[in-house]
C-alpha positions in Angstrom: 104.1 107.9 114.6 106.2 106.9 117.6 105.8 104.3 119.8 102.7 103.6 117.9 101.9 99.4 118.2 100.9 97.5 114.6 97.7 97.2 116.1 97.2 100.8 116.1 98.6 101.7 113.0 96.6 99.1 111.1 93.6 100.7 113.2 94.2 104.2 111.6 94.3 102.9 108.6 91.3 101.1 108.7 89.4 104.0 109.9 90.9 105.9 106.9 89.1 103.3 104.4 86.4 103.4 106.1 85.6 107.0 105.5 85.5 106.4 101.8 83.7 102.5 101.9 80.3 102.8 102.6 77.6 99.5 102.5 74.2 99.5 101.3 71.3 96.9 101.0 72.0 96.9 97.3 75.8 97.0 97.4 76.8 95.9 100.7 80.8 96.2 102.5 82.0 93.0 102.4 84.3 93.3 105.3 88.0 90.9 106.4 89.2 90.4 109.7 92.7 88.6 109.5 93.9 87.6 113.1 96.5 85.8 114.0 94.5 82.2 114.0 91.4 82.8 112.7 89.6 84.8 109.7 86.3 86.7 109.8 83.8 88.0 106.7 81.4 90.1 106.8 79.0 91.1 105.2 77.2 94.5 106.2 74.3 97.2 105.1 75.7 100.6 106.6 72.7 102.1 105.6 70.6 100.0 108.2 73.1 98.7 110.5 72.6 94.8 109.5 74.5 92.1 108.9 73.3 90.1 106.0 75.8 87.0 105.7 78.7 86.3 108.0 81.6 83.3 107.4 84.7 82.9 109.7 86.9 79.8 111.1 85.2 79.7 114.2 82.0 78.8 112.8 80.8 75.6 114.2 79.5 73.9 110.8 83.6 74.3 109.9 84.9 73.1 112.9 85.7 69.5 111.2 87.0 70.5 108.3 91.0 72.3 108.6 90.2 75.6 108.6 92.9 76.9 110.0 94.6 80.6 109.2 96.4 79.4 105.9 96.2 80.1 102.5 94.5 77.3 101.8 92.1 78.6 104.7 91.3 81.7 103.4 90.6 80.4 99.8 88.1 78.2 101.6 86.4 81.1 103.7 86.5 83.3 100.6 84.7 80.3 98.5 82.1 79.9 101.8 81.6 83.7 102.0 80.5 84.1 98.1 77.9 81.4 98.4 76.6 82.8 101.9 76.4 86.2 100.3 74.7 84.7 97.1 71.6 82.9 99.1 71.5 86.4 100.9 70.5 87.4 97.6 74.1 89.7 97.4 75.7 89.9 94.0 77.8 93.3 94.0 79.8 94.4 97.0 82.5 97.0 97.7 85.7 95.2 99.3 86.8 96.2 102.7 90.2 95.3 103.8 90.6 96.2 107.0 93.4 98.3 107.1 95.4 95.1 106.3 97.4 94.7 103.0 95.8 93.1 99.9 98.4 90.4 99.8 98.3 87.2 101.1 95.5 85.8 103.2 93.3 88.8 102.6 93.6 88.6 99.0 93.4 84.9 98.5 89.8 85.4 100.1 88.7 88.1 97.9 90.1 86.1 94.8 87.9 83.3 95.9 84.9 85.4 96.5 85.2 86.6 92.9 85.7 82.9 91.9 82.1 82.5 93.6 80.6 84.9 91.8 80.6 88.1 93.7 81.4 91.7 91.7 83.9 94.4 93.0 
């Protein structure tokens, strides 16, 4: 573990989770990406390789509205990303973190999510 940067770390740990967290058509990952200023969802069919829904801050139909990477941003994005994944015709998914802690930002988008209506 010396000399190793966060970035790596949080890569081995992601790739750790991911051995276990698979997607499907039926269940699909539902995947965050926390950088510093922005926040991505995902959400993605292993199985065939697809994207079937996608939300982040960067979109352009959120660039009025103050997105930014707050809390108050990521219950936003996490409220987007369950009604996204609902006309995508997505109910259940299996939560993928990212190799990032399920604290803050992260899980302030996955409570929202649930809020929306999604199961995992």
């Amino acid at each position: 573990m010396a000399n190793r940067s966060r970035k790596e770390v949080r890569q081995r740990r992601h790739w750790r989770i991911r051995k276990r967290v698979k997607g499907t058509a039926a269940v699909p990952r539902m995947s965050v990406y926390a950088s510093n200023q922005h926040l991505y969802v995902q959400f993605i069919d292993d199985e065939n390789g697809n994207t079937l829904a996608q939300v982040s801050t960067v979109d352009s139909q959120l660039r009025g509205e103050n997105v930014s990477d707050t809390l108050q941003g990521a219950e936003t994005i996490g409220s987007i990303a369950a009604e996204r994944a609902r006309a995508a015709g997505v109910k259940k998914v299996v939560f993928d973190r990212g190799g990032f802690r399920f604290h803050g930002r992260v899980k302030a988008i996955a409570d929202k999510a649930r809020e929306g209506g999604l199961e995992f």
